[in-house]
SEMARPA-218108 format. One record per atom (N, C-alpha, C): residue in three letters; x, y, z. Coordinates in nm, 2 decimals. Atoms other than C-alpha are relative to their C-alpha. Layout:
<nodes>
[Ala [X Y Z]]
...
</nodes>
This chain:
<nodes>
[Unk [-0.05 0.03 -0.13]]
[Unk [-1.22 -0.66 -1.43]]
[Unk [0.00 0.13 0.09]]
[Unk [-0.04 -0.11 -0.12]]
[Unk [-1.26 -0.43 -1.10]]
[Unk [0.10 0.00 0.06]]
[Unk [-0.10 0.05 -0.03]]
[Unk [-0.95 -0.36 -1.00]]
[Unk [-0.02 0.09 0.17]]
[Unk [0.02 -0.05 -0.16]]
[Unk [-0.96 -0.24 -0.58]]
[Unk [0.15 0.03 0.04]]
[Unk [-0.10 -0.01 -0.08]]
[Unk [-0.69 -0.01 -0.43]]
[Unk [-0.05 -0.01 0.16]]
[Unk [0.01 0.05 -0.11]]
[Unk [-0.68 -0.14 -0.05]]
[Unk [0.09 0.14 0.07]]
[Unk [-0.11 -0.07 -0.02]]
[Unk [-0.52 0.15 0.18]]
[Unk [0.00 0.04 0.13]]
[Unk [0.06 -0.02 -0.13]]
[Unk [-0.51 0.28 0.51]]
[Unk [0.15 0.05 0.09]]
[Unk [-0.14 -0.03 -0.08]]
[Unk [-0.23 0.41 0.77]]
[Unk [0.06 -0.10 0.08]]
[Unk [-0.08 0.08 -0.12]]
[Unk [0.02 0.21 0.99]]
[Unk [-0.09 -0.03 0.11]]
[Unk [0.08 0.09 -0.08]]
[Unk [-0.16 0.01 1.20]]
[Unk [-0.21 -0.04 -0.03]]
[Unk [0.19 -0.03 -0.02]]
[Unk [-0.51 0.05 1.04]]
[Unk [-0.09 -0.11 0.03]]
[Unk [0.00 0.11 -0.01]]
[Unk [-0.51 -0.31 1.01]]
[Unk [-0.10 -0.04 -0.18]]
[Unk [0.04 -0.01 0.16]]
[Unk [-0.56 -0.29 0.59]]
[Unk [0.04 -0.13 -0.05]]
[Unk [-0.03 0.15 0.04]]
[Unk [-0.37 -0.60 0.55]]
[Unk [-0.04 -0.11 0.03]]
[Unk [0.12 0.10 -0.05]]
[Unk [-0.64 -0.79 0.79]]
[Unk [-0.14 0.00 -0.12]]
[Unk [0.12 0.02 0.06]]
[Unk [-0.93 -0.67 0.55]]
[Unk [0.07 -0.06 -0.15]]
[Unk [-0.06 0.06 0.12]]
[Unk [-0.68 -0.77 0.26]]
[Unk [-0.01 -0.14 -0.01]]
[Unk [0.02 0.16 -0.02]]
[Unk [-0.65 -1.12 0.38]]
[Unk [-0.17 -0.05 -0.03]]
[Unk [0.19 0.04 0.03]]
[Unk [-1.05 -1.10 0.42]]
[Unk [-0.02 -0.03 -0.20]]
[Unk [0.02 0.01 0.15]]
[Unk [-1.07 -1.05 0.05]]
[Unk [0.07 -0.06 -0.08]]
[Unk [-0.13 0.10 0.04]]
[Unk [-0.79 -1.27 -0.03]]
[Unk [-0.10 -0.16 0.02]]
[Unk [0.05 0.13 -0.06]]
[Unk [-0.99 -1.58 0.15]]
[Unk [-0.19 0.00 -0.09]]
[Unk [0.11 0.01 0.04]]
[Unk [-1.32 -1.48 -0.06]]
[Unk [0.02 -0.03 -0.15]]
[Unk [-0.07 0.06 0.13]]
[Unk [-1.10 -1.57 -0.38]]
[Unk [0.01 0.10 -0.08]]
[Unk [-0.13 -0.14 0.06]]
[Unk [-0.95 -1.19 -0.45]]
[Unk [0.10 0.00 -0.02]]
[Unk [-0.12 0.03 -0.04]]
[Unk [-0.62 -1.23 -0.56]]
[Unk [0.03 0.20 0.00]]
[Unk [-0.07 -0.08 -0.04]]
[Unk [-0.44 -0.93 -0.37]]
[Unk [0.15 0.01 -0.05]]
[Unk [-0.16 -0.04 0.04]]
[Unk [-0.11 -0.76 -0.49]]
[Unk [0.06 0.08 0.12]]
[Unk [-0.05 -0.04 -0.12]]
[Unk [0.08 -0.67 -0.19]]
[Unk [0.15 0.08 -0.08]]
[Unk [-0.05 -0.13 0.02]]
[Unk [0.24 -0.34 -0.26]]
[Unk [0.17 -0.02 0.06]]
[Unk [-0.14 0.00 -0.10]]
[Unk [0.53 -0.33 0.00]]
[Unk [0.10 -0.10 -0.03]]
[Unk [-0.10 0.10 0.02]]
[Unk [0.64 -0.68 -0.04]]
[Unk [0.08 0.02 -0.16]]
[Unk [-0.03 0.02 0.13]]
[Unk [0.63 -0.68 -0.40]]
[Unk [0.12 0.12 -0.03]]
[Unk [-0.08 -0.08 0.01]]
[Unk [0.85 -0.35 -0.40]]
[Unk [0.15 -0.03 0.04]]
[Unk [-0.13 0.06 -0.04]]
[Unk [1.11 -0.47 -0.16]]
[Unk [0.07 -0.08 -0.10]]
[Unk [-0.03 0.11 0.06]]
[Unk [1.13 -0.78 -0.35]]
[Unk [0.06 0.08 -0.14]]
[Unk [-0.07 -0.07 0.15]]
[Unk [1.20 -0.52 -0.67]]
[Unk [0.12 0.10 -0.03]]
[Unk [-0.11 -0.09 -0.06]]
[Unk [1.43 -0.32 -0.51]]
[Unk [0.17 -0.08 -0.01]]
[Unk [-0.12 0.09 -0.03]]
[Unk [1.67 -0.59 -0.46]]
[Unk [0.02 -0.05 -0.15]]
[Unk [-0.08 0.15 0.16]]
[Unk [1.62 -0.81 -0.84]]
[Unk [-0.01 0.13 -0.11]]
[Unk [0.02 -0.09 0.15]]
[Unk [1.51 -0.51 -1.09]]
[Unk [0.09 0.07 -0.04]]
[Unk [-0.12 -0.06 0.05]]
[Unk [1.81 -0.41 -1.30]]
[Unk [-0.05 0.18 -0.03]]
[Unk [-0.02 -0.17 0.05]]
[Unk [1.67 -0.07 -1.39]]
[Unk [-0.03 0.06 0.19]]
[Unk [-0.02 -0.09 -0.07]]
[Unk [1.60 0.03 -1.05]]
[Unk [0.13 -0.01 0.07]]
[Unk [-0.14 -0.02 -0.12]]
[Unk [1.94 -0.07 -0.88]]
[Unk [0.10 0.09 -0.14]]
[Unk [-0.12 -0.06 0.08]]
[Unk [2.13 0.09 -1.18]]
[Unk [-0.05 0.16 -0.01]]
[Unk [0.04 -0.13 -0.04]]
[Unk [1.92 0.43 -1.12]]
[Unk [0.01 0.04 0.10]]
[Unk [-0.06 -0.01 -0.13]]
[Unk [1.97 0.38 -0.74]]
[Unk [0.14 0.06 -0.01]]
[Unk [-0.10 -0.04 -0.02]]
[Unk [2.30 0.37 -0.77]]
[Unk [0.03 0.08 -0.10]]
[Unk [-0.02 -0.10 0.03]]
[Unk [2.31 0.64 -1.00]]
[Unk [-0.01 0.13 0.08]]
[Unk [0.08 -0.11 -0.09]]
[Unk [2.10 0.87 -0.76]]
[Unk [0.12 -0.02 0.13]]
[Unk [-0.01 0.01 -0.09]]
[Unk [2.27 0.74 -0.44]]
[Unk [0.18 -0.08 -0.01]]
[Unk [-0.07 0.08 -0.03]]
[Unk [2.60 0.55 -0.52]]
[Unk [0.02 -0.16 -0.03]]
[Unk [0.00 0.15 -0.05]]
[Unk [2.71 0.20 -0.50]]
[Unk [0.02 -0.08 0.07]]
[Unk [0.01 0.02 -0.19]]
[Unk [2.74 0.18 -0.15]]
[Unk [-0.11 -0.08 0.00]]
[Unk [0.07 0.01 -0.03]]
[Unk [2.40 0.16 -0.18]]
[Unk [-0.11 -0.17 -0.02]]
[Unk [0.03 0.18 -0.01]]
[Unk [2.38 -0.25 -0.28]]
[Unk [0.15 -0.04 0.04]]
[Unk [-0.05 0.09 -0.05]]
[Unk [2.53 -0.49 -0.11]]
[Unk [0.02 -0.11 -0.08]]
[Unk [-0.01 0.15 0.02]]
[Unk [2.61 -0.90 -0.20]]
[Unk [-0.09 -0.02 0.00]]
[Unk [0.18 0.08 -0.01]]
[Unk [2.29 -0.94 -0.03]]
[Unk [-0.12 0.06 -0.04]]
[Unk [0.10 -0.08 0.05]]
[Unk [2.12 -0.68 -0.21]]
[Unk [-0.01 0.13 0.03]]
[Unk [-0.05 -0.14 -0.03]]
[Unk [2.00 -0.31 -0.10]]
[Unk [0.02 -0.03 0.12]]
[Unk [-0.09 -0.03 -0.12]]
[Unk [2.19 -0.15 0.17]]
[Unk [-0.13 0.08 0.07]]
[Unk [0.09 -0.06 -0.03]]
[Unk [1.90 -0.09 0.36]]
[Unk [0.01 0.14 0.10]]
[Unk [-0.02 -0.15 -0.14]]
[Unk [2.03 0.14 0.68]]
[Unk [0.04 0.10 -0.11]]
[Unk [-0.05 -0.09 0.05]]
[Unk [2.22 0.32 0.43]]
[Unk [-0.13 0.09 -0.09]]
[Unk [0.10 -0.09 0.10]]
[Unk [1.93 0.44 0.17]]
[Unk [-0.09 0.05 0.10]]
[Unk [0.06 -0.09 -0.12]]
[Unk [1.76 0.51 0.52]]
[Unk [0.02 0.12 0.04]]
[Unk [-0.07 -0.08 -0.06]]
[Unk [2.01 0.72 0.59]]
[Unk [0.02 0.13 -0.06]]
[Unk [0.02 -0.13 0.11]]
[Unk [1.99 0.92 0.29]]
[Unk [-0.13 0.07 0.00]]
[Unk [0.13 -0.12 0.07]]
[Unk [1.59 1.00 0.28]]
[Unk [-0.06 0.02 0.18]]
[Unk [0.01 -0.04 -0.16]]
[Unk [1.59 1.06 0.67]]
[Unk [0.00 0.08 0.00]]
[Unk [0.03 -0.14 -0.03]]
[Unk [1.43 1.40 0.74]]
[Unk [0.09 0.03 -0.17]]
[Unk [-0.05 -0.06 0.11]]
[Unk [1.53 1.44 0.36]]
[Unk [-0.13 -0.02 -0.18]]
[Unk [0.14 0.03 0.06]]
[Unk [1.17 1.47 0.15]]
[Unk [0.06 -0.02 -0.15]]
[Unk [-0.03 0.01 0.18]]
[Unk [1.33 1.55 -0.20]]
[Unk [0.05 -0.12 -0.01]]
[Unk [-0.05 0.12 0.01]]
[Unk [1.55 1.24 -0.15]]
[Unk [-0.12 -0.12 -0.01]]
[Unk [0.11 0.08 0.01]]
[Unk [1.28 1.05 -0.10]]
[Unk [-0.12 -0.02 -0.10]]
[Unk [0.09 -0.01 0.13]]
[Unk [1.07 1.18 -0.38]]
[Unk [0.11 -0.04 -0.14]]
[Unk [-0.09 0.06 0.07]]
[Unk [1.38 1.08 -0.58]]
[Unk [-0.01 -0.13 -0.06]]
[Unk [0.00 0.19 -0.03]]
[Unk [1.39 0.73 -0.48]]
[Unk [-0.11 -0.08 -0.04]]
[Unk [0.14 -0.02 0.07]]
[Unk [0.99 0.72 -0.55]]
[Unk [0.02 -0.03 -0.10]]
[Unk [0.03 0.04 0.11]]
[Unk [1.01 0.79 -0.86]]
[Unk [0.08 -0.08 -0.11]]
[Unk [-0.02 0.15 0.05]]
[Unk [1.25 0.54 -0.94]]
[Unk [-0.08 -0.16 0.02]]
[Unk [0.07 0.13 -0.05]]
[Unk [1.08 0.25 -0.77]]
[Unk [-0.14 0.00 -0.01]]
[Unk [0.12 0.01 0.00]]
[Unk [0.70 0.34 -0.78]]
[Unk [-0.02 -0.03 -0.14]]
[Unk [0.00 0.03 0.13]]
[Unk [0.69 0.31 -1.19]]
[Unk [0.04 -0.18 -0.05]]
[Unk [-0.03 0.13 0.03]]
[Unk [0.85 -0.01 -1.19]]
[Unk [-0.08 -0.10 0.04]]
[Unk [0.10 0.06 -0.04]]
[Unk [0.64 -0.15 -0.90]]
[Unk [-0.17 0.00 -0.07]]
[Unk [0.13 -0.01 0.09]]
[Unk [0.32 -0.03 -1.10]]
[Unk [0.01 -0.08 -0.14]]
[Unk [0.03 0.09 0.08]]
[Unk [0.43 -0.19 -1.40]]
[Unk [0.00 -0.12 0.00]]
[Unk [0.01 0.08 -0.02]]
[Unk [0.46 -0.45 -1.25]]
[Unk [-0.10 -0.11 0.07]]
[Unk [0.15 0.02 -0.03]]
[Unk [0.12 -0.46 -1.10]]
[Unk [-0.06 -0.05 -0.11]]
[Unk [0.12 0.03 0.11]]
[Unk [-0.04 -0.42 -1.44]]
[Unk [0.08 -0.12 -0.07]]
[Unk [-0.07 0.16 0.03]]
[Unk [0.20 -0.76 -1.53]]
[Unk [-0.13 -0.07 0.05]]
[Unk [0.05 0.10 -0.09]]
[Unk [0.02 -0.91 -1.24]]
[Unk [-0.13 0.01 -0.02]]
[Unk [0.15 0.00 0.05]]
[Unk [-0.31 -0.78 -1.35]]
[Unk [-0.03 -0.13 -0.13]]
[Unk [0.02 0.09 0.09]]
[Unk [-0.30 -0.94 -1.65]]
[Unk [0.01 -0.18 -0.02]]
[Unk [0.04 0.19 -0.07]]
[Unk [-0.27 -1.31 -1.50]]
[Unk [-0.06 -0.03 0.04]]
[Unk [0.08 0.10 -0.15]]
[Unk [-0.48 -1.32 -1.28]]
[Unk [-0.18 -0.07 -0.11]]
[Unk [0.15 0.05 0.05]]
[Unk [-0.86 -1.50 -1.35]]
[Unk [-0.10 0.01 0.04]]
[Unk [0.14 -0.01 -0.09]]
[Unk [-1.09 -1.31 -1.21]]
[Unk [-0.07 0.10 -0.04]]
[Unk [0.05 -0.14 0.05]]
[Unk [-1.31 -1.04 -1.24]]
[Unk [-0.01 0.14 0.06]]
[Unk [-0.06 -0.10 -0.10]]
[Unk [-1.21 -0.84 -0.94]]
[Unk [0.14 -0.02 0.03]]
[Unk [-0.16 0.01 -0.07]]
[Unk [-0.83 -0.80 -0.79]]
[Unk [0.00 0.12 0.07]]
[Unk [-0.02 -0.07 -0.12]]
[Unk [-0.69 -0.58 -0.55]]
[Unk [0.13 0.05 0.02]]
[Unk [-0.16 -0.02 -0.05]]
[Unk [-0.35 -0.41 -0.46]]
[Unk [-0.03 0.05 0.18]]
[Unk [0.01 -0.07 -0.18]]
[Unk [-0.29 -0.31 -0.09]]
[Unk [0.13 0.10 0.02]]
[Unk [-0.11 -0.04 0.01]]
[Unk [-0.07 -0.02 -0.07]]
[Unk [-0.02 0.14 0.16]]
[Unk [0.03 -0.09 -0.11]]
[Unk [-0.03 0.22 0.26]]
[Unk [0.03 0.14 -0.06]]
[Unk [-0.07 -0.15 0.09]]
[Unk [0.12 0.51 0.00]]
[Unk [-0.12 0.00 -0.18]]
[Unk [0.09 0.03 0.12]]
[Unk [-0.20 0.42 -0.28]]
[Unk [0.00 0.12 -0.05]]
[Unk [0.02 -0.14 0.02]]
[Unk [-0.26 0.82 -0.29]]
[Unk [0.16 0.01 -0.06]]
[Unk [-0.13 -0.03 0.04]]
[Unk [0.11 0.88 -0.27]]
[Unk [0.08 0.00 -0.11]]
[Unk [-0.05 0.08 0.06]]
[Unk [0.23 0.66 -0.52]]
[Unk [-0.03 0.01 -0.12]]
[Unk [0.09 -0.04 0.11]]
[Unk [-0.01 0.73 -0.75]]
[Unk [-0.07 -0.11 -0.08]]
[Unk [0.00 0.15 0.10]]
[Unk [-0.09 0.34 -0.79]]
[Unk [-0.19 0.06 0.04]]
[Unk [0.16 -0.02 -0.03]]
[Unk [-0.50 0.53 -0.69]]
[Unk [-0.03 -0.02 -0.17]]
[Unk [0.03 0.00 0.12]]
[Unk [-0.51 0.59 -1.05]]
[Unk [-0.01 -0.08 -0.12]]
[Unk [-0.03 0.09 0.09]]
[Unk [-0.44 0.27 -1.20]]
[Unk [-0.11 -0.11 0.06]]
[Unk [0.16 0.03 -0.09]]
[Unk [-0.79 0.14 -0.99]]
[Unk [-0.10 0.05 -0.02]]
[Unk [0.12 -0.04 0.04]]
[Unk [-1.13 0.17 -1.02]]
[Unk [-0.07 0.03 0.10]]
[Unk [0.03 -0.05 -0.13]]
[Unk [-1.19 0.17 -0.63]]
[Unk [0.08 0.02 0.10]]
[Unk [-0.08 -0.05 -0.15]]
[Unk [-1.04 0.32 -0.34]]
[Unk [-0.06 -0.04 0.09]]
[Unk [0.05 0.04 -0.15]]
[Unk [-1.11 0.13 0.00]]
[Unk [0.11 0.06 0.12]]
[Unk [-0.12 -0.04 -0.11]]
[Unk [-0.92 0.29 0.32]]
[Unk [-0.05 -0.12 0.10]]
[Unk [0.04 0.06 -0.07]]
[Unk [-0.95 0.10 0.57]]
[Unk [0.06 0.11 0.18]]
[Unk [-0.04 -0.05 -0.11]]
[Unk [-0.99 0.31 0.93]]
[Unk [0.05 0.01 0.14]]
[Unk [0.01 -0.02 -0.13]]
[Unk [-0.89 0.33 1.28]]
[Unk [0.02 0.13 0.08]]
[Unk [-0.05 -0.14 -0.11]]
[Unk [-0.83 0.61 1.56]]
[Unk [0.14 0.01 0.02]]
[Unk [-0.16 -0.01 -0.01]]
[Unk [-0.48 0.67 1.59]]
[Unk [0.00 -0.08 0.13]]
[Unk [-0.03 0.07 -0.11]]
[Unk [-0.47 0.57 1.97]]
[Unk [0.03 -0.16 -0.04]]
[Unk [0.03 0.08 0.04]]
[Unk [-0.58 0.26 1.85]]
[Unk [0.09 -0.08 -0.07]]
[Unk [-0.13 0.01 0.09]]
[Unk [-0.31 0.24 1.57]]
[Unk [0.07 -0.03 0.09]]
[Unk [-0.15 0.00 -0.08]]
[Unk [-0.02 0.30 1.80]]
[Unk [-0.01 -0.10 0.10]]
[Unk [-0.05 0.12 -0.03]]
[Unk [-0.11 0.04 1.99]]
[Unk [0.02 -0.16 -0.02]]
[Unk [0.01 0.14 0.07]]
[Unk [-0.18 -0.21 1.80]]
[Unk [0.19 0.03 -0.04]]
[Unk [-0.13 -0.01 0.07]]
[Unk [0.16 -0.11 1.62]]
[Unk [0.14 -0.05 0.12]]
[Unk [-0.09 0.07 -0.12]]
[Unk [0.35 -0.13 1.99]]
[Unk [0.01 -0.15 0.06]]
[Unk [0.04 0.17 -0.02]]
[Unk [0.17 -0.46 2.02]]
[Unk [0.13 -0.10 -0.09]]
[Unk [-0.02 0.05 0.14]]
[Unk [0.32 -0.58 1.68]]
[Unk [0.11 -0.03 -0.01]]
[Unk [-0.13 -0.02 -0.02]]
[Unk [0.69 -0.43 1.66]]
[Unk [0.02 0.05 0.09]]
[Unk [-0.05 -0.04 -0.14]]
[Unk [0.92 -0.35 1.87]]
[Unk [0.11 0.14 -0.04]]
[Unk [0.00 -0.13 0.05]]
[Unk [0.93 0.05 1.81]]
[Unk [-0.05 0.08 0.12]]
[Unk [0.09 -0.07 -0.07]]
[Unk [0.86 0.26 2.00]]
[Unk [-0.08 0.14 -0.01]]
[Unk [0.12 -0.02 0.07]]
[Unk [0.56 0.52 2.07]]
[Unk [0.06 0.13 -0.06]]
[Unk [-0.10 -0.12 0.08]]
[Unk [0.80 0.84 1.90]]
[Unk [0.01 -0.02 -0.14]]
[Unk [-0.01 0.05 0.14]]
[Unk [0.88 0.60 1.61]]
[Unk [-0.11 -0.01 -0.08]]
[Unk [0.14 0.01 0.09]]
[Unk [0.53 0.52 1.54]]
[Unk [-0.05 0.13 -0.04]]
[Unk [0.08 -0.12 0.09]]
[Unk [0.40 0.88 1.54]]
[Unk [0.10 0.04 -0.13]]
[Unk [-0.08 -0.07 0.11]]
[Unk [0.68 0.98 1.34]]
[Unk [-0.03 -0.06 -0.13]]
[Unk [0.02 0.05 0.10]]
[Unk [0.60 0.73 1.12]]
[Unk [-0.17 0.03 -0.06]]
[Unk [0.18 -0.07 0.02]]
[Unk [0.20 0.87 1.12]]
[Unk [0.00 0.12 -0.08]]
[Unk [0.00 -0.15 0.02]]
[Unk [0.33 1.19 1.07]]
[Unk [0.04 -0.02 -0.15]]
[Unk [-0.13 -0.02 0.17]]
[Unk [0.56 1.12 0.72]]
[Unk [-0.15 -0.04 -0.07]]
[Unk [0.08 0.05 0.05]]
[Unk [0.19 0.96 0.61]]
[Unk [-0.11 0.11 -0.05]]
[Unk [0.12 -0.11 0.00]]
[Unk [-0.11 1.16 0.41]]
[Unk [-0.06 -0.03 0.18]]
[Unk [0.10 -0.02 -0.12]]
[Unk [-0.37 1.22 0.69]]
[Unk [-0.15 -0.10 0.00]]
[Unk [0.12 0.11 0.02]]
[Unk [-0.67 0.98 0.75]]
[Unk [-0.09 0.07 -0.06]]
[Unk [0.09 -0.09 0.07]]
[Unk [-0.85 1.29 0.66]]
[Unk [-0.01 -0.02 -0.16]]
[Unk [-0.03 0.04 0.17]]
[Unk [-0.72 1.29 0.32]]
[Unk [-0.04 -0.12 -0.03]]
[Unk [0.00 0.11 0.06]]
[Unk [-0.73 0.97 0.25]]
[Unk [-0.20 -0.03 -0.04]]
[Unk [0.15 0.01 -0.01]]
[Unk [-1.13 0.95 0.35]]
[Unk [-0.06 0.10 -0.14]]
[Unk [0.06 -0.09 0.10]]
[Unk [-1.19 1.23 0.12]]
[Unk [0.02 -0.07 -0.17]]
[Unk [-0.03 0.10 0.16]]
[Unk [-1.01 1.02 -0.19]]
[Unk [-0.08 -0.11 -0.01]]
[Unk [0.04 0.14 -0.01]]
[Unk [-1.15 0.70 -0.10]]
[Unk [-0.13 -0.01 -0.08]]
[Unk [0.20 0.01 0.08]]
[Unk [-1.46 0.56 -0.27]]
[Unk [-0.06 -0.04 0.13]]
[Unk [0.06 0.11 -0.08]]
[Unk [-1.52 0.30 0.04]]
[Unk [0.07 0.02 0.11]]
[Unk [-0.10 -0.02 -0.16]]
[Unk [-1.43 0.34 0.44]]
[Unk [-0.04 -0.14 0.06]]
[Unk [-0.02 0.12 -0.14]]
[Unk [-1.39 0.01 0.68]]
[Unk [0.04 0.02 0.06]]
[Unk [-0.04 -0.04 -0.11]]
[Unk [-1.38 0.09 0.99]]
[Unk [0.07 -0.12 0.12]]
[Unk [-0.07 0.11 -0.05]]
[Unk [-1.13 -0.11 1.19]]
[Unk [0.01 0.06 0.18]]
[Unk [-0.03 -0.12 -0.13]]
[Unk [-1.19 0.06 1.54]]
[Unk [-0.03 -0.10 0.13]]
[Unk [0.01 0.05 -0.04]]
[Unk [-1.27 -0.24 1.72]]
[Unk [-0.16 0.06 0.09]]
[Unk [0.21 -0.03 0.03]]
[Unk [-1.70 -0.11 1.72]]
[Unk [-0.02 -0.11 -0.12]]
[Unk [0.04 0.05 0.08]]
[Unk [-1.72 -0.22 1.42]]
[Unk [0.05 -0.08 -0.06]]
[Unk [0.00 0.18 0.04]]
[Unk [-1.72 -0.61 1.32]]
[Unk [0.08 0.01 -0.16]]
[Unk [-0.02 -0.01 0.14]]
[Unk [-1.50 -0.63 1.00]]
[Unk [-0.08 -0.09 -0.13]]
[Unk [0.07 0.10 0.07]]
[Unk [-1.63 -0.97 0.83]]
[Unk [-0.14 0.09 -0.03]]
[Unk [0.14 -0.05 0.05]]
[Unk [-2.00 -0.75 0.79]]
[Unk [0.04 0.09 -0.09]]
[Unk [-0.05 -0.13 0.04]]
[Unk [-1.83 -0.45 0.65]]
[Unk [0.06 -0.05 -0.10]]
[Unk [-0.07 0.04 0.12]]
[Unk [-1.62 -0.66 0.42]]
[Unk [-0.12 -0.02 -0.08]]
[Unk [0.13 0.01 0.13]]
[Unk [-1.96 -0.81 0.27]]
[Unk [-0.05 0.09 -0.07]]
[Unk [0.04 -0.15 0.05]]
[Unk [-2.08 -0.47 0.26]]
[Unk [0.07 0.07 -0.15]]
[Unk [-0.12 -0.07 0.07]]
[Unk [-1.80 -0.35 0.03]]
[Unk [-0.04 -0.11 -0.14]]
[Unk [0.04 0.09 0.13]]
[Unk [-1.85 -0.69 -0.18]]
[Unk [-0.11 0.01 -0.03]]
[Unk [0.17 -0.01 0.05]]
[Unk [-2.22 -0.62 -0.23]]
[Unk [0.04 0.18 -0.10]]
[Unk [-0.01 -0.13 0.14]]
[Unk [-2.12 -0.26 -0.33]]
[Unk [0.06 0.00 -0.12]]
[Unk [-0.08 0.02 0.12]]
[Unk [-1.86 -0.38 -0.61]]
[Unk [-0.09 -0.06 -0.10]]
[Unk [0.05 0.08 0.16]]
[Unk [-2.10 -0.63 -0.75]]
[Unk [-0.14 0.15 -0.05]]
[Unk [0.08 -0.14 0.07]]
[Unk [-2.36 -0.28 -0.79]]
[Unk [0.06 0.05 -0.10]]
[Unk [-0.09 -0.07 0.12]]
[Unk [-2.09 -0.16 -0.98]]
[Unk [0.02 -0.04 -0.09]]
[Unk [-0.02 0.08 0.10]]
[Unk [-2.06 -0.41 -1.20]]
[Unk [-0.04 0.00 -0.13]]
[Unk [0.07 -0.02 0.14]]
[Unk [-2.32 -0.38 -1.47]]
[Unk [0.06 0.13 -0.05]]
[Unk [0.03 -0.16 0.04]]
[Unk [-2.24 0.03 -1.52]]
[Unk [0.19 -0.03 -0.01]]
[Unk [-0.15 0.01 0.01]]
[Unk [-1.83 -0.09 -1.52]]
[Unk [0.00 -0.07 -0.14]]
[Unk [-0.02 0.09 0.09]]
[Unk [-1.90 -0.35 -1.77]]
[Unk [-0.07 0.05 -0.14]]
[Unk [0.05 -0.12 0.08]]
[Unk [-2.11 -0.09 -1.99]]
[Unk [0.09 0.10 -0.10]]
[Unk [-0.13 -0.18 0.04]]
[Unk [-1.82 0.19 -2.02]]
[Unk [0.10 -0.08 -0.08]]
</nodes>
């Protein structure tokens, strides 16, 4: 099985070429959701949370979101804290999800792939690109943030640069270039890969 990390910055529009490959009968692992969603039910990370942070830090209705905000706000180590409680759990719970599925390709989509370290648990890196301008407004379009919040949120992110340089595969999302061709493109390159994957 080829497994595809999916990645790209706030607004790159990663989770449009995700869908693409979702509708070509990819099953996609959605990073973000799936985290949230683990944040709130998985007994080892709320009982390490609130070791790290408290028990302020769940609610009745689960986590205390403003609050754990409030802790890794302009506070990096906190936040590499919190990481590496939750990213280990969400990954093994990827390679769960790996192992169900019925295909011979899958996919995660993650905007922290590098970060996270879920690159390494993949066999390809796709970024998917835009121009920042471009980003921000799509992102202004989207939520209701404004344009301070978005760069800030650009800024806490590796660099498009970086990311290009990790990546195996770039989609360019810049509104030049047509994505539906660019996705086939990417599916023509994986099945190349295929014999020399299925080899090793």
């Amino acid at each position: 099985m080829i497994r595809i990390g999916i990645t790209g910055g706030i607004g790159s529009g990663k989770s449009v070429v995700a869908t693409i490959l979702q509708l070509t009968g990819i099953p996609v692992y959605i990073a973000d959701k799936e985290s949230k969603q683990l944040t709130d039910s998985s007994p080892v990370i709320r009982k390490q949370l609130i070791e790290l942070l408290g028990k302020d830090i769940y609610t009745e209705q689960g986590l205390n979101k403003k609050l754990l905000a409030s802790y890794i706000f302009n506070n990096p180590e906190c936040l590499k804290q919190v990481n590496a409680i939750i990213h280990p759990e969400v990954n093994s719970h990827f390679q769960n999800w790996v192992r169900n599925q019925h295909s011979n390709i899958c996919a995660i989509e993650s905007a922290i792939l590098f970060e996270s370290g879920f690159n390494k648990t993949v066999d390809v890196n796709l970024m998917v690109y835009a121009p920042i301008e471009i980003r921000i407004a799509r992102v202004l379009a989207r939520d209701n943030v404004s344009r301070e919040e978005i760069i800030r949120r650009i800024s806490n992110q590796m660099s498009d640069e970086q990311k290009k340089e990790l990546s195996d595969y770039v989609i360019y999302n810049d509104d030049i270039h047509t994505l539906l061709p660019q996705a086939n493109q990417f599916l023509n390159y994986l099945t190349s890969r295929q014999p020399q994957d299925n080899a090793e």
